[in-house]
C-alpha positions in Angstrom: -44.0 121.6 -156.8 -41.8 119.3 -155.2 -43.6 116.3 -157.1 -43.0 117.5 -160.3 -39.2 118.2 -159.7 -39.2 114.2 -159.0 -40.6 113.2 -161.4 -38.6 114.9 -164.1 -35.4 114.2 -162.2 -37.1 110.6 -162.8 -37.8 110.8 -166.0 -34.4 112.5 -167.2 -32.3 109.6 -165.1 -34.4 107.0 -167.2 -33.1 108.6 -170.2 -30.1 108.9 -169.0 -29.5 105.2 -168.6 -31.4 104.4 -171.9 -28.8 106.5 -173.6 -26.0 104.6 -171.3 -27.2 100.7 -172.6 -27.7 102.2 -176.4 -23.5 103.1 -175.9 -21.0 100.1 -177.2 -19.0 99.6 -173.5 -19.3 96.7 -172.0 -21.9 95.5 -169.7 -20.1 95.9 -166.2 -19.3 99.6 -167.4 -23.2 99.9 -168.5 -24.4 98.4 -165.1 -21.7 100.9 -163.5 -22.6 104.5 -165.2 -26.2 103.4 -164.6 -26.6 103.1 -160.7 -23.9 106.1 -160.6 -26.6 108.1 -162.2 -29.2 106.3 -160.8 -27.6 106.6 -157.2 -26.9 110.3 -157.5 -30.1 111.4 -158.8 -29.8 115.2 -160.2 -26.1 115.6 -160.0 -25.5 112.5 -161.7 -27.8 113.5 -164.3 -26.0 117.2 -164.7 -22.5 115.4 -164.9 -23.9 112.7 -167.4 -25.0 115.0 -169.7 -22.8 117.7 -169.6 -19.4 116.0 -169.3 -19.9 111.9 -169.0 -21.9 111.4 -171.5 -18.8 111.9 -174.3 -16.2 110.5 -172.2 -18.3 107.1 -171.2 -16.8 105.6 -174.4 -13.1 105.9 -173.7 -13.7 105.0 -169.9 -15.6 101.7 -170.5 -13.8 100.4 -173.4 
């Protein structure tokens, strides 16, 4: 049980930072929201898509 729980934590912090690099910021603020995410595993995932993930824009301009 405790594989599977990796590797969807895994595959949802890949999308993640897919959807971070598809976002116009600027590359330190990509490089940035991605190793947060990445470095935080499932609570960076959970804040990403339910709050960071609309607000990424006006933080990273």
């Amino acid at each position: 049980m405790g594989s599977i729980l990796y590797i969807v934590g895994l595959v949802c912090a890949v999308l993640a930072v897919i959807d971070i690099f598809k976002k116009r910021i600027s590359t330190v603020g990509k490089v940035i929201a991605s190793l947060l995410v990445l470095l935080t595993s499932w609570v960076g995932v959970v804040v990403y898509y339910f709050y960071a993930k609309d607000h990424l824009t006006e933080w990273f301009r």
